[in-house]
C-alpha positions as CSV (number, residue, x, y, z in Angstrom):
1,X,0.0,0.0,0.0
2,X,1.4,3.4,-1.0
3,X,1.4,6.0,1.2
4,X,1.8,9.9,0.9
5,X,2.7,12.8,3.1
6,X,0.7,15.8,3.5
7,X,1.7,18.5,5.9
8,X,3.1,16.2,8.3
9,X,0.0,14.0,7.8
10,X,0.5,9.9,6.7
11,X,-1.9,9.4,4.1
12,X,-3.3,5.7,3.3
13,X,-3.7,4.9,-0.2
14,X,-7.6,3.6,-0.7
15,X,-8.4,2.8,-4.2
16,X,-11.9,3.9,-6.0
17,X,-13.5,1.1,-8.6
18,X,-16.2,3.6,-9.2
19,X,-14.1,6.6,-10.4
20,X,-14.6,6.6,-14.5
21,X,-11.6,6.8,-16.8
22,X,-11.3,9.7,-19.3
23,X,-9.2,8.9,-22.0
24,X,-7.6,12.3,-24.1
25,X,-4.9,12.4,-26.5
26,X,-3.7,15.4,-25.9
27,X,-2.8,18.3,-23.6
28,X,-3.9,21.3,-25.0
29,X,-3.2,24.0,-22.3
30,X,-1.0,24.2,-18.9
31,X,-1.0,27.2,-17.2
32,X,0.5,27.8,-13.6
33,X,-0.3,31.0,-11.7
34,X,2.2,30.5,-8.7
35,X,-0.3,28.5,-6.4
36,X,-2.0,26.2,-9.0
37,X,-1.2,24.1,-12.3
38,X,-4.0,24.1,-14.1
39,X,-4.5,20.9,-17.1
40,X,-6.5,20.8,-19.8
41,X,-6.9,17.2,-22.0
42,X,-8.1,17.3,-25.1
43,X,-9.5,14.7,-27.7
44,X,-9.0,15.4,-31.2
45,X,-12.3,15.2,-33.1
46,X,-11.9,14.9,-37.1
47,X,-14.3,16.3,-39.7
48,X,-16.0,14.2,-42.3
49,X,-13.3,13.9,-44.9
50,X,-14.0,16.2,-47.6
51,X,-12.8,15.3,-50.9
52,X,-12.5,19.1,-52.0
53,X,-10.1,20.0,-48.9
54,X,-6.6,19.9,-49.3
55,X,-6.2,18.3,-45.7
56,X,-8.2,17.1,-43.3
57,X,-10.1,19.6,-40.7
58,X,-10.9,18.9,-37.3
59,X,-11.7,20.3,-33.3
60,X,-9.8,19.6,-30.4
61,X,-12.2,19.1,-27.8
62,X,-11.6,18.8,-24.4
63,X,-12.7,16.1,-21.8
64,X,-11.4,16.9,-18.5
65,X,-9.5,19.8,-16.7
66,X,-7.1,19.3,-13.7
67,X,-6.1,21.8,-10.9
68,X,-3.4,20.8,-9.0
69,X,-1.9,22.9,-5.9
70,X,1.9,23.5,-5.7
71,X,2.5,20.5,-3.9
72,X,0.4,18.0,-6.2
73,X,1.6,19.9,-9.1
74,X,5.6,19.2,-7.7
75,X,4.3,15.1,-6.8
76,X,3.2,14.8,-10.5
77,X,6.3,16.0,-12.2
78,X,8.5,13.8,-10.0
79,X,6.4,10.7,-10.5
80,X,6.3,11.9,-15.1
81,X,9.9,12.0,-15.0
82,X,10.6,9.0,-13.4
83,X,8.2,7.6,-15.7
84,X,10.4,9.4,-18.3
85,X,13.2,7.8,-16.9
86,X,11.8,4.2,-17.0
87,X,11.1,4.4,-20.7
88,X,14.4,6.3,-21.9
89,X,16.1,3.0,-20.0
90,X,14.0,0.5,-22.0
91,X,14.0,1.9,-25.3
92,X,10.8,3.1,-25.6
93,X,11.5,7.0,-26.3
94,X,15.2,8.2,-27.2
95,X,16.4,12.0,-26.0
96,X,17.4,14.0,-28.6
97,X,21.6,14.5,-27.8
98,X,22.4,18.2,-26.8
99,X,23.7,20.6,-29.3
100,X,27.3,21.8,-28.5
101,X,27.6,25.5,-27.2
């Protein structure tokens, strides 16, 4: 069982079955205003193909908006780049090598 800290606080980890997944595949907006990280995931939503159109059209729609405090904001970041981390190590995404100065 995982626990967290908050404010001194030891905070059990009790899992939800009844909380619905959102699924989005992409982030359109992330804006921070010193006390909150705000999220905003988007699906994108394509237009009925038009054979006239040089390129397809669409609408990025979004499905779900996420305010995190400082603190939450600072907990995801750490958990996304050990994530990062964990992928770079099996191959899954490569960093792009630094350009000399």
């Amino acid at each position: 069982m995982t626990k967290a800290t908050l404010e001194g606080a030891d905070l059990r980890y009790e899992d939800r079955a009844d909380i619905v997944e959102t699924f989005a595949d992409n982030v359109q907006r992330m804006t921070f205003d010193g006390r909150t990280l705000r999220v905003e995931f988007c699906v994108a939503r394509m237009d009925d193909p038009d054979a006239k159109a040089k390129k397809r059209t669409g609408r990025a729609v979004p499905v779900m908006r996420l305010v995190l405090d400082l603190d939450g904001a600072v907990d995801m970041f750490n958990k996304m780049n050990n994530l990062q981390a964990a992928l770079e190590s099996r191959g899954v995404i490569k960093t792009s090598p630094k350009a000399a100065s």
